[in-house]
C-alpha positions as CSV (number, residue, x, y, z in Angstrom):
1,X,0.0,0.0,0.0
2,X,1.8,3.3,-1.1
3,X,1.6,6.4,0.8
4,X,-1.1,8.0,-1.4
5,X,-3.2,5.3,-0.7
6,X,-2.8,5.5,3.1
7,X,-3.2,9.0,3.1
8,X,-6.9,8.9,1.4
9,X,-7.6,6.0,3.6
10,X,-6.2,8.2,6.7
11,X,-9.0,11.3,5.1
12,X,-11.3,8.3,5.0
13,X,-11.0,8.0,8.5
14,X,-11.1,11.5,9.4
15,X,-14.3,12.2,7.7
16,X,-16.2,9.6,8.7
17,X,-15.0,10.4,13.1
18,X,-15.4,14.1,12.0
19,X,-19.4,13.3,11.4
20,X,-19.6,11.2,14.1
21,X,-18.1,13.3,16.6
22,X,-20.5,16.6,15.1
23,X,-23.3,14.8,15.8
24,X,-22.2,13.1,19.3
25,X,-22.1,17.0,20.4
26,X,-25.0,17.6,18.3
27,X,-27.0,15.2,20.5
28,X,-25.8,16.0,23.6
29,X,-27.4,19.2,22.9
30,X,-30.6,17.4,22.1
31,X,-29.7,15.9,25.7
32,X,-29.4,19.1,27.2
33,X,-32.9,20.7,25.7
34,X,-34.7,17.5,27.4
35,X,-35.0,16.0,23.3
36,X,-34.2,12.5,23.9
37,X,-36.1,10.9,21.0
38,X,-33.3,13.1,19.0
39,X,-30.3,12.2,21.2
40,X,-30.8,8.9,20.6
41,X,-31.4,9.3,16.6
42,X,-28.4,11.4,16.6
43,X,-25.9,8.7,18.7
44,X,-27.0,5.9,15.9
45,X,-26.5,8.4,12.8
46,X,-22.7,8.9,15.1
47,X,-22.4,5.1,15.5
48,X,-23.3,4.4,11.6
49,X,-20.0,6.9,10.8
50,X,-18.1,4.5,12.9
51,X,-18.9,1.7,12.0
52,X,-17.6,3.2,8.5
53,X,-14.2,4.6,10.0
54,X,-13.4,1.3,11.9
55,X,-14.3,-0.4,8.4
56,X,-12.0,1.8,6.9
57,X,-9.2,1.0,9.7
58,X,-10.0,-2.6,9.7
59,X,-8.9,-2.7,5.6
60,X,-5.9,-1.4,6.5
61,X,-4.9,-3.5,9.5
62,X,-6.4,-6.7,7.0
63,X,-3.9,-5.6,4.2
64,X,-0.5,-5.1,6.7
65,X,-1.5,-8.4,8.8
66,X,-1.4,-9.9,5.5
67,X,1.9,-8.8,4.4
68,X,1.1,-6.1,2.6
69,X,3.9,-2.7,3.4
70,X,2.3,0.2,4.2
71,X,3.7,3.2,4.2
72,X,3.4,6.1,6.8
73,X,1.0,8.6,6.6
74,X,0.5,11.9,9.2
75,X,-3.0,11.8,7.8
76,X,-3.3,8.6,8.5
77,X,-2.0,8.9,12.4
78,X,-4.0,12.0,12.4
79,X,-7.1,9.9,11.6
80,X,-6.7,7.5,14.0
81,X,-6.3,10.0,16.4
82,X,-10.0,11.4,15.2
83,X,-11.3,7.8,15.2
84,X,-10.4,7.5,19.1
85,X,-11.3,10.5,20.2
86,X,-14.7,10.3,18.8
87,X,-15.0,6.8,20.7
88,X,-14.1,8.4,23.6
89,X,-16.4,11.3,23.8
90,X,-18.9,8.9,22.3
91,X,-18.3,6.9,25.7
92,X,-18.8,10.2,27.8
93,X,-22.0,11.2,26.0
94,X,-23.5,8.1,26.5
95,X,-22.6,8.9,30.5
96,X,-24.1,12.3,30.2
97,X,-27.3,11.6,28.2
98,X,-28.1,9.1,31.5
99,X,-27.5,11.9,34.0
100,X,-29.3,13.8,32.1
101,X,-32.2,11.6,31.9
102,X,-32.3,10.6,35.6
103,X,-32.4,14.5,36.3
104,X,-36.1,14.4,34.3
């Protein structure tokens, strides 16, 4: 895998965490405002975009586990770093939304 390639699959990445994590906050907001039928549309649309960046992440790990070279990519690093992020706060939000509901 050339570094051109592992770049777009590191944008890949970032694309799909960046919608994720948008609308994570988006639904904590919908948390916040007492909107729960939203929150909870909103965290599935959030764990669809995963699903699509750890898809993305898996064909990569697939191709180097299989012996293919890969070559480094800051967009790529910088992805991943998105992609865990966004699970983290995803984690948190999850927390928050429950709070937030036992406070109803």
């Amino acid at each position: 895998m050339n570094r051109e390639e592992t770049t777009l699959l590191g944008f890949e990445i970032v694309a799909y965490a960046g919608d994720a994590r948008s609308k994570l906050l988006e639904a904590l907001k919908a948390a916040q405002s007492g909107d729960y039928e939203k929150t909870e549309s909103l965290i599935a649309e959030a764990d669809a975009c995963l699903v699509d960046a750890h898809n993305a992440q898996t064909s990569l790990l697939q191709k180097e586990a299989s012996g293919d070279d890969v070559a480094f990519s800051v967009t790529l690093m910088h992805g991943q770093d998105h992609l865990m992020t966004t699970m983290v706060i995803k984690d948190l939000i999850n927390h928050i939304v429950e709070l937030y509901k036992r406070g109803n």
